[in-house]
KOLKE-202283 format. One record per residue (C-alpha): x, y, z; residue number from 1; residue in three letters. Coordinates in Angstrom, 1 decimal, always signed. Layout:
// KOLKE-202283
     c1     c2     c3 fise paro
      X      Y      Z  NUM  Ala
...
//
This chain:
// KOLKE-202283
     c1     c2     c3 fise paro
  -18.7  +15.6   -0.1    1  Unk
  -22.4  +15.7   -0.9    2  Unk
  -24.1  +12.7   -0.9    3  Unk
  -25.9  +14.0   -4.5    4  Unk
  -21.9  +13.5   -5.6    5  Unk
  -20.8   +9.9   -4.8    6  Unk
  -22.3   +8.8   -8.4    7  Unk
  -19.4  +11.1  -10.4    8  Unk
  -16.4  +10.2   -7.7    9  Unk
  -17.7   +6.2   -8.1   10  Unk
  -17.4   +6.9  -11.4   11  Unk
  -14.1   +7.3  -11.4   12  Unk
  -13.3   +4.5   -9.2   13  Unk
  -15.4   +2.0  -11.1   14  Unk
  -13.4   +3.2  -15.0   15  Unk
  -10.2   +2.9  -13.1   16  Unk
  -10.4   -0.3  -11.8   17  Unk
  -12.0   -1.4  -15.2   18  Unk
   -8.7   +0.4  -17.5   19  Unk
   -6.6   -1.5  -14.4   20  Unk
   -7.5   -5.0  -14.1   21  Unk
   -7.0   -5.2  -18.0   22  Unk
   -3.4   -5.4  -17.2   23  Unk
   -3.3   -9.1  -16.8   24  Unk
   +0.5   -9.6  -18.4   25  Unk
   +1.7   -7.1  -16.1   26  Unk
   +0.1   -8.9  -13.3   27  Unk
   +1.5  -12.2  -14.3   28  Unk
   +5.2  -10.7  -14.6   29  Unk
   +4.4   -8.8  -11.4   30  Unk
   +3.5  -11.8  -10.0   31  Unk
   +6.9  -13.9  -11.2   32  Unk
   +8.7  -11.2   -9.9   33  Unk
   +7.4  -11.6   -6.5   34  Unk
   +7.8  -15.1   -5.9   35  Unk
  +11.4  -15.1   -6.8   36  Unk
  +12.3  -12.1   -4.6   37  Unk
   +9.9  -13.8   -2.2   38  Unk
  +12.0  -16.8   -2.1   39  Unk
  +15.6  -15.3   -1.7   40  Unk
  +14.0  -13.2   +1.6   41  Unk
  +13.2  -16.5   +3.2   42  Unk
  +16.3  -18.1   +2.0   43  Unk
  +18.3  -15.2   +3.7   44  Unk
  +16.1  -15.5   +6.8   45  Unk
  +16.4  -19.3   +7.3   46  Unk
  +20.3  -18.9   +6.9   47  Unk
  +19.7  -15.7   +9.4   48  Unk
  +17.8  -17.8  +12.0   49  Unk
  +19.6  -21.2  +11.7   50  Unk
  +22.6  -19.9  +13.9   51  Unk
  +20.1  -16.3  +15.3   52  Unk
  +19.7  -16.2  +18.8   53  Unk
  +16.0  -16.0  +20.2   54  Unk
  +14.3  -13.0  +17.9   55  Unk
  +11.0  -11.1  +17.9   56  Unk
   +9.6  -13.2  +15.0   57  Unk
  +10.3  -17.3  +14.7   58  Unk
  +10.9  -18.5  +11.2   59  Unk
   +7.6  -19.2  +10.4   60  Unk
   +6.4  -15.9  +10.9   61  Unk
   +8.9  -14.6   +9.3   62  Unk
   +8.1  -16.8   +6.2   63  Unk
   +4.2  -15.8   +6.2   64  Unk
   +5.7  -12.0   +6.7   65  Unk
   +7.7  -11.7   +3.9   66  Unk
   +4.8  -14.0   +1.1   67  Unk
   +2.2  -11.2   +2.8   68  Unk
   +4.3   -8.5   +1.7   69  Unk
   +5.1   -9.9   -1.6   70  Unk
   +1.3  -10.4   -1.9   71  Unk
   +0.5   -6.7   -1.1   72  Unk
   +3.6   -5.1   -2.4   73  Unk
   +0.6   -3.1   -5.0   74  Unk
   -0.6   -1.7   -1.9   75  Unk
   +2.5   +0.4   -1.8   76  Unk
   +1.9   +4.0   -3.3   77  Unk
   +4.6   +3.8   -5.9   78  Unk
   +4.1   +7.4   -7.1   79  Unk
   +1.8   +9.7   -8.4   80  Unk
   -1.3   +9.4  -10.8   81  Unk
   +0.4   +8.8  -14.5   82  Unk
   -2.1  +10.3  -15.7   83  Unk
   -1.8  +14.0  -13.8   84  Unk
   +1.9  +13.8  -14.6   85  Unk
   +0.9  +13.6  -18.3   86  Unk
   -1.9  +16.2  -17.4   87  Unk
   +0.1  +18.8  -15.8   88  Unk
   +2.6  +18.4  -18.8   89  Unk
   +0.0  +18.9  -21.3   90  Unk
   -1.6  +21.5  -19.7   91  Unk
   -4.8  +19.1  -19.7   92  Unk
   -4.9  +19.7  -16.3   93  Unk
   -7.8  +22.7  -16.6   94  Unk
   -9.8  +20.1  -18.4   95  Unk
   -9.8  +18.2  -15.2   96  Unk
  -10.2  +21.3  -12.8   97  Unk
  -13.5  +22.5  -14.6   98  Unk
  -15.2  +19.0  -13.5   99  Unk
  -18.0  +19.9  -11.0  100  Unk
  -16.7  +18.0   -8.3  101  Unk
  -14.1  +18.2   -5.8  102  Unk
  -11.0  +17.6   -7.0  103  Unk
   -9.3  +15.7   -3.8  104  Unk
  -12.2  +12.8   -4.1  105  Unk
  -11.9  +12.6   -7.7  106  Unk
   -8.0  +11.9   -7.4  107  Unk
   -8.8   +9.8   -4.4  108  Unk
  -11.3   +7.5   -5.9  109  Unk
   -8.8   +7.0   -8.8  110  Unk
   -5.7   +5.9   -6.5  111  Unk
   -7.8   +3.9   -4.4  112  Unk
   -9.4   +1.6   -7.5  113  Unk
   -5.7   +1.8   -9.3  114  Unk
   -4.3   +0.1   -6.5  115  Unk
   -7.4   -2.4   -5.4  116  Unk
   -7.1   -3.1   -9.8  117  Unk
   -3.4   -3.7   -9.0  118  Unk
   -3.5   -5.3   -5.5  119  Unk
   -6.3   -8.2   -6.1  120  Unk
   -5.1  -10.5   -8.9  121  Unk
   -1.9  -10.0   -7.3  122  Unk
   -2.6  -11.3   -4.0  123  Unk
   -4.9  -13.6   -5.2  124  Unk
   -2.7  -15.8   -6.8  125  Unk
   +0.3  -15.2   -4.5  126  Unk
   -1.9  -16.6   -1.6  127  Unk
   -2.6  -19.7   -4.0  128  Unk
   +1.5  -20.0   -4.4  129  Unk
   +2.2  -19.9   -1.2  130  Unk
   -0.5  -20.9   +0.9  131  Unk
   -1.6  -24.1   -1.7  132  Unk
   +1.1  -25.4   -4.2  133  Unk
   +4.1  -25.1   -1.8  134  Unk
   +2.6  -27.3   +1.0  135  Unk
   +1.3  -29.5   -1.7  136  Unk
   +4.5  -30.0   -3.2  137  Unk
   +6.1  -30.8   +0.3  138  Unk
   +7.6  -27.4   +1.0  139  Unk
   +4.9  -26.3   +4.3  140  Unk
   +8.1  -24.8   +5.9  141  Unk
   +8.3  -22.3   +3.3  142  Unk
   +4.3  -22.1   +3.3  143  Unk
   +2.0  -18.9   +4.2  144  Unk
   +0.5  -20.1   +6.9  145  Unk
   -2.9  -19.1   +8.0  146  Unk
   -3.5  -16.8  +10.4  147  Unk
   -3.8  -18.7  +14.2  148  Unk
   -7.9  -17.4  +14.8  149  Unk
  -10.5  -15.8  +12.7  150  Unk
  -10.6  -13.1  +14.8  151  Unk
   -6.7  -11.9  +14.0  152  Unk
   -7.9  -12.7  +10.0  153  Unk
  -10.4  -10.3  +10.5  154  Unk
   -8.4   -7.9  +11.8  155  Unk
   -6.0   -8.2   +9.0  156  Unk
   -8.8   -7.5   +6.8  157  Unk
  -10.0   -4.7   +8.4  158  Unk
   -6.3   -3.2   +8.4  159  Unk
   -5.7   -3.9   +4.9  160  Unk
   -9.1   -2.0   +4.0  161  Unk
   -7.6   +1.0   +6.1  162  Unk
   -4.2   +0.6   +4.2  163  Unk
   -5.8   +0.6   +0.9  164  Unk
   -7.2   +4.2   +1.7  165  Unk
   -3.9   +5.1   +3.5  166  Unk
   -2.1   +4.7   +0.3  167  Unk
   -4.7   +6.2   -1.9  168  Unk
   -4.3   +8.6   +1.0  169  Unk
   -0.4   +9.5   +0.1  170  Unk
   -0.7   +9.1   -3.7  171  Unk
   -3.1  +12.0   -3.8  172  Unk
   -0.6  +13.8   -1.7  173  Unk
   +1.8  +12.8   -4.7  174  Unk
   -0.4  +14.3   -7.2  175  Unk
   -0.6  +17.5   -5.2  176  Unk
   +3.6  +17.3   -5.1  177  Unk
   +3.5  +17.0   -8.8  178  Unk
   +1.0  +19.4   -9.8  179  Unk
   +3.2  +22.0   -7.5  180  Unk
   +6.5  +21.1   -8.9  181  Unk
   +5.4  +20.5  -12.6  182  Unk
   +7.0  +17.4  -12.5  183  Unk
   +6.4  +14.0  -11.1  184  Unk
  +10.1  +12.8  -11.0  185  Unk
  +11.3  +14.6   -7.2  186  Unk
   +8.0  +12.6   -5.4  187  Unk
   +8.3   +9.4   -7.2  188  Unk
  +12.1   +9.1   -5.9  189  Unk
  +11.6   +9.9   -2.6  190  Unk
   +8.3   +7.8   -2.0  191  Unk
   +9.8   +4.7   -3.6  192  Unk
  +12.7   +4.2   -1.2  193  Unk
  +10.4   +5.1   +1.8  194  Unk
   +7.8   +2.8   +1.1  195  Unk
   +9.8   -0.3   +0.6  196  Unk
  +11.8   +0.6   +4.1  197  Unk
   +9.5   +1.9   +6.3  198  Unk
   +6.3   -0.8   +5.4  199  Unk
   +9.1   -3.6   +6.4  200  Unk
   +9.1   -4.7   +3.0  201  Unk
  +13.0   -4.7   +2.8  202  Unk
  +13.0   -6.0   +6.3  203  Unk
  +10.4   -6.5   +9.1  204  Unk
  +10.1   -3.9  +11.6  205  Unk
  +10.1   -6.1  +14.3  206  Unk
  +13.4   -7.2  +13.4  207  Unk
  +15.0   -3.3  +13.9  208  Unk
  +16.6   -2.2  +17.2  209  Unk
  +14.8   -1.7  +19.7  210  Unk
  +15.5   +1.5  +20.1  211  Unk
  +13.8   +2.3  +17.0  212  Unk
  +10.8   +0.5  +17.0  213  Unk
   +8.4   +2.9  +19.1  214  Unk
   +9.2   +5.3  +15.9  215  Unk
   +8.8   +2.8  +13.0  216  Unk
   +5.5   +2.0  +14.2  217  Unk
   +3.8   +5.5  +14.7  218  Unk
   +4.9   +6.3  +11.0  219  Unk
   +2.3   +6.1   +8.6  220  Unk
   +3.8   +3.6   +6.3  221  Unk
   +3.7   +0.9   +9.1  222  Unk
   +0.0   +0.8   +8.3  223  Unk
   +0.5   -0.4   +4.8  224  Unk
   +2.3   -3.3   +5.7  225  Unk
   +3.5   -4.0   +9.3  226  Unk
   +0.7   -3.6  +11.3  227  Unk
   -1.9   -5.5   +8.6  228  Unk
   +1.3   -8.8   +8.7  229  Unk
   +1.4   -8.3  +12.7  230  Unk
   -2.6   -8.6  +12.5  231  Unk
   -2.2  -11.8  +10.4  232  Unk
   +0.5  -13.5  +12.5  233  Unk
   -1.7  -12.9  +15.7  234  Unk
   +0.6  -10.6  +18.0  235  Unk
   -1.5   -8.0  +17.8  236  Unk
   -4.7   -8.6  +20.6  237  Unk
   -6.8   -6.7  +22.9  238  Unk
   -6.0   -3.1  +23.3  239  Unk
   -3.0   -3.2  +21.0  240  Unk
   -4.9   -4.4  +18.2  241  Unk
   -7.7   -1.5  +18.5  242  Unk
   -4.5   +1.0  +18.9  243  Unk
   -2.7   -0.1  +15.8  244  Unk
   -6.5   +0.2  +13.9  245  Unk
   -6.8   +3.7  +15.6  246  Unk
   -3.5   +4.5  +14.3  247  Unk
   -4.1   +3.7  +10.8  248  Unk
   -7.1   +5.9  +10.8  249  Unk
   -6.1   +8.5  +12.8  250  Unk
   -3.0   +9.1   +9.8  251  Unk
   -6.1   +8.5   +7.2  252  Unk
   -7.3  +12.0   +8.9  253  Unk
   -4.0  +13.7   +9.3  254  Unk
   -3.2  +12.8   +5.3  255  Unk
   -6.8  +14.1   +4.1  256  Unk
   -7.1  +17.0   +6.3  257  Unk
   -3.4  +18.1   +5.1  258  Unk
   -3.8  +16.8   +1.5  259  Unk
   -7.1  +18.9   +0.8  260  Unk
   -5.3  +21.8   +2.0  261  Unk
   -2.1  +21.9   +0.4  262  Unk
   -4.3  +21.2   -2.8  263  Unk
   -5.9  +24.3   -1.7  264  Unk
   -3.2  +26.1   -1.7  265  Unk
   -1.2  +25.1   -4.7  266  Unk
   -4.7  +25.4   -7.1  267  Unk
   -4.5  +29.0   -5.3  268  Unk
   -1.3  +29.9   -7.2  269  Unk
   -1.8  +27.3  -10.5  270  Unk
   -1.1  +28.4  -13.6  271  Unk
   -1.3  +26.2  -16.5  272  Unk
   +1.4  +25.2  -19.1  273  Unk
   +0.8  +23.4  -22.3  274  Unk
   -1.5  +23.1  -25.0  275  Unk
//
C-alpha cells in the first residue's frame, strides 16, 4: 500500500464508522441483550463454583471474564461485509473492483471501522453497568473489577487494538468466501459458532481440559477474546504476555498474507452476475 493511498482506504474507514455509530437503537438493544445473558453466565458460575473444587479462574475473575466478553462481544467477526453480499448479488461488485485502489485495504478499512462503530458504544456503557452501577447498588461481587496494575490494562489495550484488526482480519477473509461462493450464507454459519466457542465467549478457555488448552490458545480466535480478558485479569506477565501479543500478530500476518492471495485468486476466475 502506497503511502499516496491511505487518504481513499481512510476514506472508507471514516464513512463506515460514520453510517455505523448512527445505529444507536441497535446499540441500546444490543446492549440489553448483553447484560441479561451477562447475568445468567455469572449466575451459572457462582452455582458452578459454590460446591467447584480449586479451578484455573476464582469467581471474581470469572465475573470480570464473562462482563469483558459481553462488552466486546462486537469484536467478534459475525460474518461477512452486508454490503458485498448485496454487491455480489447485484452484480455491483465490478463497480467496486474498478476503484483505483487495492481491493483487500478497502474491505479491510471497512470491517475494521464497522466493528470499532459497533464495539465502542457497546463497551462503553457495559463498563459503566458493570464496573459503576452494580457496585453502587451494593452488588461489587458481581462487579467488573479493574484490572490489578496499569501495566496488565495496558496490555489489554494493546491486545484489544490487535483483536480489532484480527477480526477485520477474518471478515475480509469472509468477503473473499462470499465473493467465491456467490453467497454469503455457508461463511456466516460456520464463523458464527466458531467465534462464540473458540473466543471463550460460551465458556472461558481456561476452564477446558487441560489437555486442550495448548490448542485453544494458538488458534486465532483466542486473540479476540481470551488472551485480551487474561491481559485484564493480570495472569498474563513477563514473557508470556509478549508471547500471547506475538501471537496475535503473528495470525494478523498469516490472515493478510493468505487473505490477499486467495482474493487474488478468486478475482482471477470472477465473473459477474446481476444487473
Amino acid at each position: 500500500m502506497r503511502p499516496g493511498d491511505m487518504t481513499a482506504y481512510l476514506s472508507a474507514f471514516r464513512a463506515r464508522w460514520q453510517v455505523t455509530l448512527q445505529y444507536r437503537a441497535a446499540a441500546l438493544a444490543g446492549i440489553v441483550t448483553q447484560i441479561w445473558w451477562g447475568a445468567i453466565n455469572i449466575m451459572v458460575y457462582a452455582a458452578f463454583y459454590d460446591g467447584a473444587h480449586p479451578a484455573p479462574l476464582n469467581l471474581n475473575q470469572t465475573i470480570s471474564y464473562v462482563w469483558i466478553m459481553q462488552g466486546t462481544l462486537a469484536l467478534m467477526p459475525w460474518g461477512c461485509d452486508p454490503d458485498i453480499a448485496d454487491a455480489v448479488r447485484s452484480g455491483a461488485m465490478a463497480h467496486d473492483l474498478l476503484r483505483p485502489v487495492d481491493p483487500w485495504w478497502w474491505w479491510f478499512c471497512r470491517a475494521a471501522a464497522r466493528i470499532l462503530g459497533r464495539l465502542v458504544p457497546r463497551a462503553l456503557l457495559m463498563a459503566g453497568f458493570a464496573g459503576i452501577v452494580l457496585p453502587l447498588a451494593g452488588l461489587d461481587d458481581w462487579a467488573l473489577h479493574p484490572p490489578p496494575a496499569p501495566a496488565d490494562a495496558a496490555l489489554f489495550a494493546a491486545s484489544i487494538v490487535l483483536g480489532l484488526v484480527l477480526s477485520a482480519c477474518i471478515t475480509v477473509l469472509l468477503n473473499v468466501a462470499t465473493v467465491r461462493t456467490l453467497s454469503p450464507l455457508g461463511a456466516n454459519a460456520v464463523i458464527t459458532p466458531l467465534s462464540l466457542i473458540l473466543s471463550g465467549n460460551m465458556l472461558p478457555l481456561a476452564l477446558f481440559p487441560a489437555a486442550a488448552q495448548h490448542v485453544l490458545l494458538l488458534q486465532p480466535f483466542a486473540g479476540l477474546g481470551d488472551l485480551p480478558c487474561r491481559f485484564w485479569l493480570g495472569t498474563l506477565q513477563g514473557p508470556w504476555a509478549a508471547a500471547a501479543l506475538a501471537q496475535q500478530i503473528a495470525w494478523i500476518v498469516a490472515l493478510t498474507w493468505g487473505g490477499r492471495l486467495a482474493l487474488r485468486r478468486t478475482l482471477w476466475r470472477l465473473e459477474v452476475q446481476g444487473g
